[in-house]
C-alpha positions as CSV (number, residue, x, y, z in Angstrom):
1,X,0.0,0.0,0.0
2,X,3.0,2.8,0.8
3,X,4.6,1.9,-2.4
4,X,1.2,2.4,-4.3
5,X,0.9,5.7,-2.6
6,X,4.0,6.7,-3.3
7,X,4.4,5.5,-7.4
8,X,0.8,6.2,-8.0
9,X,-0.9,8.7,-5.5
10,X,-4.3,9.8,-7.7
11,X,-5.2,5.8,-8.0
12,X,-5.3,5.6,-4.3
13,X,-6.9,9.2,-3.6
14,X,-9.9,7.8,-6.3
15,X,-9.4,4.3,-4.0
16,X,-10.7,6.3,-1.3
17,X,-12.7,8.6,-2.5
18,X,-15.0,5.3,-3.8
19,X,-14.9,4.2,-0.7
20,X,-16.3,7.1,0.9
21,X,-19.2,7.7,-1.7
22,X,-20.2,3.8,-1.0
23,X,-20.6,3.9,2.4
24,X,-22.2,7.8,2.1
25,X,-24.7,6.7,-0.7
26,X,-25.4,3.0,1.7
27,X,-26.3,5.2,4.5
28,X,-28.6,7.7,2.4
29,X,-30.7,4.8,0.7
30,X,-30.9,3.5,4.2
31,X,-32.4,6.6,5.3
32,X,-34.7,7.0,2.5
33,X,-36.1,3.6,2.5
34,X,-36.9,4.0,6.4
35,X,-39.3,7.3,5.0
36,X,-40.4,4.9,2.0
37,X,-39.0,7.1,-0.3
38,X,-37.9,5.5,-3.9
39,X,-33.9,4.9,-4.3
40,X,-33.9,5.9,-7.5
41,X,-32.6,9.7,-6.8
42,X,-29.2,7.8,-5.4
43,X,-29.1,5.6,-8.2
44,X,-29.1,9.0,-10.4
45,X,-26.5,10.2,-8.1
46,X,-24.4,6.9,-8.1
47,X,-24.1,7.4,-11.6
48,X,-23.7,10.4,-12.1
49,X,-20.8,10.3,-9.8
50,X,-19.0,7.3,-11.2
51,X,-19.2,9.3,-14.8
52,X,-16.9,11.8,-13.9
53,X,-15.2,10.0,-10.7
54,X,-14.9,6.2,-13.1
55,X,-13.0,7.4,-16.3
56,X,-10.6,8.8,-14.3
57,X,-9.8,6.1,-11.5
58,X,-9.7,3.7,-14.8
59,X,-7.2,5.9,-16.4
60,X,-5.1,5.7,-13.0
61,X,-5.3,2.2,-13.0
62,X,-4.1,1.9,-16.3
63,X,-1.3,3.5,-15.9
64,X,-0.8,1.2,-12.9
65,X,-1.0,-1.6,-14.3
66,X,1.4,-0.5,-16.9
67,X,-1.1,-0.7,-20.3
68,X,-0.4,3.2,-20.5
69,X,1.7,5.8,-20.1
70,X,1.2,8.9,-17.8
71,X,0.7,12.3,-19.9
72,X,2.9,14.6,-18.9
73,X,2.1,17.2,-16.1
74,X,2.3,20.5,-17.2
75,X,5.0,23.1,-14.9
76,X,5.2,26.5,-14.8
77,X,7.9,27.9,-17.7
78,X,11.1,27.3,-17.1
79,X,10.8,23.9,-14.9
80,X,13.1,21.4,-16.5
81,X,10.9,18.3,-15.7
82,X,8.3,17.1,-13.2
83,X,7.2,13.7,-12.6
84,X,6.1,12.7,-15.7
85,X,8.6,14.2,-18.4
86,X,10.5,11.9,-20.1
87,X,14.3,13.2,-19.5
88,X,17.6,11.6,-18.3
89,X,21.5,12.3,-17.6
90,X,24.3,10.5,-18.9
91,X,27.6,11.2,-17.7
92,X,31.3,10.6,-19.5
93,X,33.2,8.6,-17.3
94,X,36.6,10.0,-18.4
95,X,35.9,13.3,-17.2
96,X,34.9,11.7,-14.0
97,X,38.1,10.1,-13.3
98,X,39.2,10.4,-9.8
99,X,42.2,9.1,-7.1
100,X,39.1,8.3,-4.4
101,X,39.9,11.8,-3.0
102,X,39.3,14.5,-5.5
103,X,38.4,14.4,-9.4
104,X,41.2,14.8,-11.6
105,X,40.0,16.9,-14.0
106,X,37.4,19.5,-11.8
107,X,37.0,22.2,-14.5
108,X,35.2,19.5,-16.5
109,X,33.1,18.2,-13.8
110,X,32.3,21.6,-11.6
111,X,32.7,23.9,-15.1
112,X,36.2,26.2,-15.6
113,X,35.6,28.8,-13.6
114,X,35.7,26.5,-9.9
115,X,37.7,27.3,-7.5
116,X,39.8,24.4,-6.0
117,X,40.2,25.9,-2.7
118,X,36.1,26.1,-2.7
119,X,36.0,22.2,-3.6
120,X,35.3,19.9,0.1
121,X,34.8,16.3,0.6
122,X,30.7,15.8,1.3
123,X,30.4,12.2,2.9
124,X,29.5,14.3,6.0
125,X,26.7,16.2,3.8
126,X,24.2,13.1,3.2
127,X,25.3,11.1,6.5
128,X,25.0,7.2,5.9
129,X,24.2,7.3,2.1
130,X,27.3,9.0,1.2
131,X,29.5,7.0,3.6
132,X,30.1,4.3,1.0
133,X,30.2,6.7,-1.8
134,X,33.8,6.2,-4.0
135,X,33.8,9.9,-4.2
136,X,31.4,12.9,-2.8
137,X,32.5,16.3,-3.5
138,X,30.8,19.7,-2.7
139,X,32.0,23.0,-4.7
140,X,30.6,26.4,-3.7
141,X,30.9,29.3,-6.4
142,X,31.4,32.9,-6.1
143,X,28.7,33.7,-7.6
144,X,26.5,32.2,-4.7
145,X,26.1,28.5,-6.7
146,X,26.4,25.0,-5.1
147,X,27.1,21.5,-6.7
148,X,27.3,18.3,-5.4
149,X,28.7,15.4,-7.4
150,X,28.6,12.1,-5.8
151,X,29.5,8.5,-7.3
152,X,27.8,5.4,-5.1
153,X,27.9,1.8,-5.8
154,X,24.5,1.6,-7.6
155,X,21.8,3.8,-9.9
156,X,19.5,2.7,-6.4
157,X,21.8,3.7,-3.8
158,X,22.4,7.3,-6.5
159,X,18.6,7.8,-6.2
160,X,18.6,7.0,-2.4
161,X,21.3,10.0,-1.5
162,X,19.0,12.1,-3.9
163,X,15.9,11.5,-2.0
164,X,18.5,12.6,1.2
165,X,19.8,15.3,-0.7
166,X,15.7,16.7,-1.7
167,X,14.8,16.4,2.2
168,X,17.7,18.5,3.6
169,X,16.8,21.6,0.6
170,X,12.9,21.1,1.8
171,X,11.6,19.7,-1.3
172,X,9.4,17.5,-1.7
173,X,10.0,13.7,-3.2
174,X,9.9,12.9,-6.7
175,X,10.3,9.9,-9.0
176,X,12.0,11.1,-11.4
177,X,15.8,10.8,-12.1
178,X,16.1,14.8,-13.5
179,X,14.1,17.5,-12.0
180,X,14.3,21.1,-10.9
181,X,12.7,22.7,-7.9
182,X,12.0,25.9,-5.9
183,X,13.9,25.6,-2.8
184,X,11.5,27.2,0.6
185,X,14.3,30.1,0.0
186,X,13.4,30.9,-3.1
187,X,16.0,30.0,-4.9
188,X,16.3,27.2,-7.6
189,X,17.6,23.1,-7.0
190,X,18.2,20.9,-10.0
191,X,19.0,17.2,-9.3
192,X,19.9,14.1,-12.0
193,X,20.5,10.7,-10.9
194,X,22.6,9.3,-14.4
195,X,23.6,6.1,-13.7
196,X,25.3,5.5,-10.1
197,X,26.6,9.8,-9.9
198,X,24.5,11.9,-8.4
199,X,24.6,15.8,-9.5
200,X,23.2,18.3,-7.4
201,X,22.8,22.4,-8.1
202,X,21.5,24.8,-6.1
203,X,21.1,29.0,-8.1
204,X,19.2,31.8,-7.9
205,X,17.4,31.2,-11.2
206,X,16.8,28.7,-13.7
207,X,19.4,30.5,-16.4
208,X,22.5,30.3,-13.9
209,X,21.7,26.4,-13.7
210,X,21.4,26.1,-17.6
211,X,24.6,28.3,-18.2
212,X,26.2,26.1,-15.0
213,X,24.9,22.8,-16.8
214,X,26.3,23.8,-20.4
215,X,29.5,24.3,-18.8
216,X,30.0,20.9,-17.8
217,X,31.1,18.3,-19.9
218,X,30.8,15.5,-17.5
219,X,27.0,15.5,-17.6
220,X,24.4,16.0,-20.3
221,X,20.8,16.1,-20.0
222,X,18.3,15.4,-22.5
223,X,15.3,13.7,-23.5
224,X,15.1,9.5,-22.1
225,X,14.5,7.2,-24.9
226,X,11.8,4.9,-24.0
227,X,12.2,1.4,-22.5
228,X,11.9,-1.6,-25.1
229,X,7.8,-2.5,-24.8
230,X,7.5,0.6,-22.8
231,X,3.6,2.0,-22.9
232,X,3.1,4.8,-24.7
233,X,0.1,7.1,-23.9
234,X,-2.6,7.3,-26.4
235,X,-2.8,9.8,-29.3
236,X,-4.1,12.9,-28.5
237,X,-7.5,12.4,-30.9
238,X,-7.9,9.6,-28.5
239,X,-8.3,11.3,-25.6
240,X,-9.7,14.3,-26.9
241,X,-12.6,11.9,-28.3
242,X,-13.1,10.1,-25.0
243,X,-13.2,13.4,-23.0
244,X,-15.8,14.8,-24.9
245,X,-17.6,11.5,-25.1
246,X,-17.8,11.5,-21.1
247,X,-18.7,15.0,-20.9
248,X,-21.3,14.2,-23.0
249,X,-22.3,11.3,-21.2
250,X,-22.7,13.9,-17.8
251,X,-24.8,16.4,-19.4
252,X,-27.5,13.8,-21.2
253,X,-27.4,12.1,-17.9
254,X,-27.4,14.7,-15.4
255,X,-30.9,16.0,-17.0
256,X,-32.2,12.8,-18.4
257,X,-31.6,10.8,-15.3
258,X,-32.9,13.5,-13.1
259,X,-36.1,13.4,-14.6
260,X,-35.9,9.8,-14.7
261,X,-35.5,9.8,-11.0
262,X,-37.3,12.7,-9.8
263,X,-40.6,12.8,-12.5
264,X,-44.1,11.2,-11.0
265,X,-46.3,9.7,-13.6
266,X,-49.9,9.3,-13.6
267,X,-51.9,5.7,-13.4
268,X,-54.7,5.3,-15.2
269,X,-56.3,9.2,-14.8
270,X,-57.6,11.2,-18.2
271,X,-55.5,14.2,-18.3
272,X,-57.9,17.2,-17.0
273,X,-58.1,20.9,-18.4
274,X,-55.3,22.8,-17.5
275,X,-57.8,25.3,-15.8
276,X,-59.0,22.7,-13.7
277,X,-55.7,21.4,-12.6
278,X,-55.1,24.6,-11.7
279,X,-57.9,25.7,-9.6
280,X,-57.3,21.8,-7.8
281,X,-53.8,23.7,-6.5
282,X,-55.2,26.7,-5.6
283,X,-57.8,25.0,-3.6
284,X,-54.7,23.5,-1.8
285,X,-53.7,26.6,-0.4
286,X,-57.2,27.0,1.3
287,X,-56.6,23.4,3.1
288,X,-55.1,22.5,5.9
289,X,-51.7,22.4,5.0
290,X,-48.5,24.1,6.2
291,X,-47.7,26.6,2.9
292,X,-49.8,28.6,0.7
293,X,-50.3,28.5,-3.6
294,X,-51.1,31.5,-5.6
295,X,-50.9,32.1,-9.3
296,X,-47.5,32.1,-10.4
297,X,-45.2,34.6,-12.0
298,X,-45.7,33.6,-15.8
299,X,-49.1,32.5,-17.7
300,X,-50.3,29.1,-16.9
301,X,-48.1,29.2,-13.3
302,X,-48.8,28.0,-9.6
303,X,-46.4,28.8,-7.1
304,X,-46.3,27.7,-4.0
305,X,-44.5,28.8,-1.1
306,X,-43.6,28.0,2.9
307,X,-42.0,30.2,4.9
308,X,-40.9,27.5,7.4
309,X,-38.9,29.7,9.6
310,X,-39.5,32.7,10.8
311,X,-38.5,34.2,14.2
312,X,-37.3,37.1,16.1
313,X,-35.7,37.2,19.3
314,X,-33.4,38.9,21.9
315,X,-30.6,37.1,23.7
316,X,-27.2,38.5,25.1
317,X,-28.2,42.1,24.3
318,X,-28.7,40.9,20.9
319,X,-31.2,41.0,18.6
320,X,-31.6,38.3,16.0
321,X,-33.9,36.9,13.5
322,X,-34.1,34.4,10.6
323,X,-36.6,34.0,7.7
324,X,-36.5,30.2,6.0
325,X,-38.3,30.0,2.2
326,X,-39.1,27.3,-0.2
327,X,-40.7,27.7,-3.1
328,X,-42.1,25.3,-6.1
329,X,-43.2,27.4,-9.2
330,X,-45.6,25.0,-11.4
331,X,-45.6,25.6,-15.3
332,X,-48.7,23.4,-16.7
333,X,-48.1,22.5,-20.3
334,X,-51.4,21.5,-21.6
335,X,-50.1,20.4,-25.3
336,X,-48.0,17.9,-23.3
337,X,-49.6,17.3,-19.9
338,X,-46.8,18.1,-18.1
339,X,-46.1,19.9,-15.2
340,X,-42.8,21.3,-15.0
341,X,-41.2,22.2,-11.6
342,X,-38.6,24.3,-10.6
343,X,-37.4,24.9,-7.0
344,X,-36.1,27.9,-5.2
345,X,-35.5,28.2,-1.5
346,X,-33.4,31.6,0.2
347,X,-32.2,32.0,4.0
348,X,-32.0,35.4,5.7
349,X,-30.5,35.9,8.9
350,X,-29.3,38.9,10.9
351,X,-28.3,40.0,13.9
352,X,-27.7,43.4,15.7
353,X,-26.7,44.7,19.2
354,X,-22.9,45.6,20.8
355,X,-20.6,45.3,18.6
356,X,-22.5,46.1,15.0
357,X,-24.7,44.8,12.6
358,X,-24.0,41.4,10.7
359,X,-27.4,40.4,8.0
360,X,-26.7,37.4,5.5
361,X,-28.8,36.3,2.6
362,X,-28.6,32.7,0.8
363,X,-30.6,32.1,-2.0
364,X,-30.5,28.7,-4.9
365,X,-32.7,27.0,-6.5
366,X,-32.3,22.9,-8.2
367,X,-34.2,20.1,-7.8
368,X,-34.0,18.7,-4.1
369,X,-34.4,14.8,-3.4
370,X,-35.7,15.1,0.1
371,X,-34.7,17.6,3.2
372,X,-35.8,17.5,7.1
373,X,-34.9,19.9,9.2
374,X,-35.5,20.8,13.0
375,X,-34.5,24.0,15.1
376,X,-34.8,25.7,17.9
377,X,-33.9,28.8,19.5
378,X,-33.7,30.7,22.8
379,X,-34.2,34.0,23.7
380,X,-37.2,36.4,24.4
381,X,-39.4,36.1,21.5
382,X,-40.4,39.0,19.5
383,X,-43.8,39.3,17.5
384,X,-44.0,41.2,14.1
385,X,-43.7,44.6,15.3
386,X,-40.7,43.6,17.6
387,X,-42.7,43.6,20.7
388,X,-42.4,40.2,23.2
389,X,-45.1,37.8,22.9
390,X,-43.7,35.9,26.3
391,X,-42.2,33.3,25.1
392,X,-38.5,32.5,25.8
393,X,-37.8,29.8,22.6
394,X,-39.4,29.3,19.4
395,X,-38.9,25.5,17.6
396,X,-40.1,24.7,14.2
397,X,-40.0,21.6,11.8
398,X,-39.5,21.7,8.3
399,X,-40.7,18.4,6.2
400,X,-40.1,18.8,2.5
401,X,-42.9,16.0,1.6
402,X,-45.2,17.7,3.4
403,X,-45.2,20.2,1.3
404,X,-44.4,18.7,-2.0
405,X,-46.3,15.7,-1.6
406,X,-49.7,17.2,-1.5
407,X,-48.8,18.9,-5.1
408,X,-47.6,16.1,-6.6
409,X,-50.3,14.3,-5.5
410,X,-52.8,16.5,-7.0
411,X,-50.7,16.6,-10.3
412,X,-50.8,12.8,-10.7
413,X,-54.3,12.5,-9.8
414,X,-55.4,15.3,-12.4
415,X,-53.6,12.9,-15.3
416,X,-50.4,14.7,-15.5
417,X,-47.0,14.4,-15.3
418,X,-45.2,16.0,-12.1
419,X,-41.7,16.7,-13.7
420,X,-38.9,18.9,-11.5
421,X,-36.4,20.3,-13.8
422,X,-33.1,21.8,-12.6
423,X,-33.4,24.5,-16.0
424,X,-36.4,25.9,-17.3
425,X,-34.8,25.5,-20.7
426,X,-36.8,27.3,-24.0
427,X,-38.9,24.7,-26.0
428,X,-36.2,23.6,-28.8
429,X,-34.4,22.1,-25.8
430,X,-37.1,20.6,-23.7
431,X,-36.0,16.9,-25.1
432,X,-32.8,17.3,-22.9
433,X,-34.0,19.7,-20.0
434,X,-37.1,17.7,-19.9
């Protein structure tokens, strides 16, 4: 499990983030079935999630498994590689003959301009993994410039000294054998790993460690030639194609599944006049119920509208209150027997006393699956023209189905079809918007 964290990080952050949406969505249906509510709004939601969570935990676990290759990560100009660019060192062991002590020939390893008397040993630098090292050695420039040149017994034990190396500068690990960093100072770090020698830079900017790198002929840099039956990641088209496929797939399912999971159908009912279907929902707002329906904003509209929450009250020299909407506006289509619902609901709370003012106002609108809520508060109640009424708390209940319930039951029973869209779309787009 560490090393899969470590080679392939996003595959175990979608691991988990599966995980988490299981046992979420297993506790929801739970819930819903125990209010005898249909699943199917978690089934849209399962789906909908594994759309745009799936094709990516599938790419991670191709590259896993090796079928593909990463694409590379995109840096900010001038990083000479991250993770996932393809580059690599290779040294010319001439130039990096040594006596075990120093390298005879420094100017080609460290560049001309190096001062001897500035070259040191470095086994101390990197503790244990440079203990075994054939040779370590440290040059510091002039110009404010650092290099480290290091040959160990193998390309693992190289890459092991180079983690070392990245921890003691403050950088984080990578996986690569060439990269270049930001140091926590500011300043610029390059590291390559080319075989079993370690090089090391540290500069103020990326052009001092190119100028310091082309000055060296002991080491070049440049792109890695793929392994034999090394993966290669697929042509651009491809995944161009496959992106817009998926986001495809979102959209047609995000409004086609919605209605699929939200829309209630009649039985066996003749569909009634519109008029008639509309003076049934008026009628509800004379019933006993706990909001009230009105004509709506727009011809052939019924709105209706609870405002579940609505208090005023004093406590610690304060005086608060808090107004709680929701809102269904009904568009009856005749020509198709549809009634289309949209869904609005706002939150306005404020507070004034010592200390100032504060007032906060939330508004949205969607389609909602199902919502309960309960709330209390305490203080010396206050009626509508901010006089108390006696009481010292106020609680209140909100039940969604109570409200939406009685409409949709009415819609249904007229012959229509109760349909909550998330976008009132205009009528060229009502096959996707529903």
């Amino acid at each position: 499990m560490r090393d899969l964290a470590e080679s392939h990080p996003a595959l175990l952050a979608m691991g988990l983030l599966l995980l988490i949406a299981t046992v979420v969505l297993g506790l929801v249906t739970v819930m819903m079935q125990r209010r005898g509510l249909s699943p199917r709004p978690v089934i849209w939601f399962a789906v909908f999630f594994a759309l745009i969570v799936g094709p990516q935990a599938a790419w991670h676990g191709a590259v896993a498994a090796g079928w593909v290759a990463d694409l590379p990560t995109w840096t900010p100009a001038g990083d000479l590689p991250r993770d996932d660019t393809p580059l690599a060192a290779t040294v010319v062991e001439a130039d990096l003959a040594h006596d075990g002590t120093s390298f005879r020939t420094p100017e080609r390893v460290f560049g001309p301009d190096v001062d001897r008397h500035l070259v040191r040993d470095s086994r101390l630098l990197l503790g244990r993994f440079l203990d075994a090292a054939e040779i370590a050695q440290h040059a510091s420039y002039v110009t404010g410039e650092t290099m480290l040149v290091a040959r160990l017994a193998t390309p693992d034990a190289a890459r092991q000294a180079r983690d070392v190396w990245l921890m003691t500068m403050g950088i984080p690990r990578i996986r690569v054998d060439v990269a270049t960093r930001t140091r926590p100072v500011g300043d610029r770090a390059r590291v390559a790993v080319a075989g079993r020698t370690l090089f090391a830079w540290t500069a103020a900017d990326d052009a001092t460690l190119d100028r310091r790198l082309a000055s060296i002929s002991a080491v070049r840099i440049g792109p890695a030639a793929p392994a034999p039956g090394a993966p290669a990641p697929p042509p651009l088209r491809w995944i161009l194609a496959g992106a817009g496929l998926n986001v495809l797939l979102v959209v047609l399912w995000f409004f086609k599944g919605l209605t699929w999971a939200t829309e209630a159908r009649p039985t066996t009912a003749a569909p009634q006049p519109a008029a008639a279907l509309s003076q049934r929902l008026l009628a509800l707002g004379r019933a006993d119920v706990p909001f009230g329906v009105t004509p709506g904003p727009g011809d052939g509209e019924v709105q209706a509208t609870w405002c579940w929450a609505d208090a005023r009250w004093i406590d610690l020299a304060r005086a608060r209150g808090v107004r709680r909407t929701h809102r269904f506006v009904l568009a009856l289509d005749e020509a198709a027997h549809v009634v289309r619902v949209r869904e609005y609901w706002s939150a306005w709370d404020w507070s004034a006393g010592r200390g100032g003012a504060h007032a906060a106002w939330h508004a949205a609108r969607g389609v909602t699956f199902f919502r309960v809520e309960r709330e209390r508060v305490l203080g010396a109640q206050l009626d509508e023209r901010g006089l108390p009424t006696g009481a010292l708390s106020k609680a209140w209940t909100f039940d969604l189905d109570e409200m939406r319930l009685p409409l949709q039951r009415a819609v249904v029973e007229s012959g229509w079809i109760w349909r909550p869209v998330a976008w009132q779309g205009p009528g060229w787009l009502r096959w996707l918007t529903g």
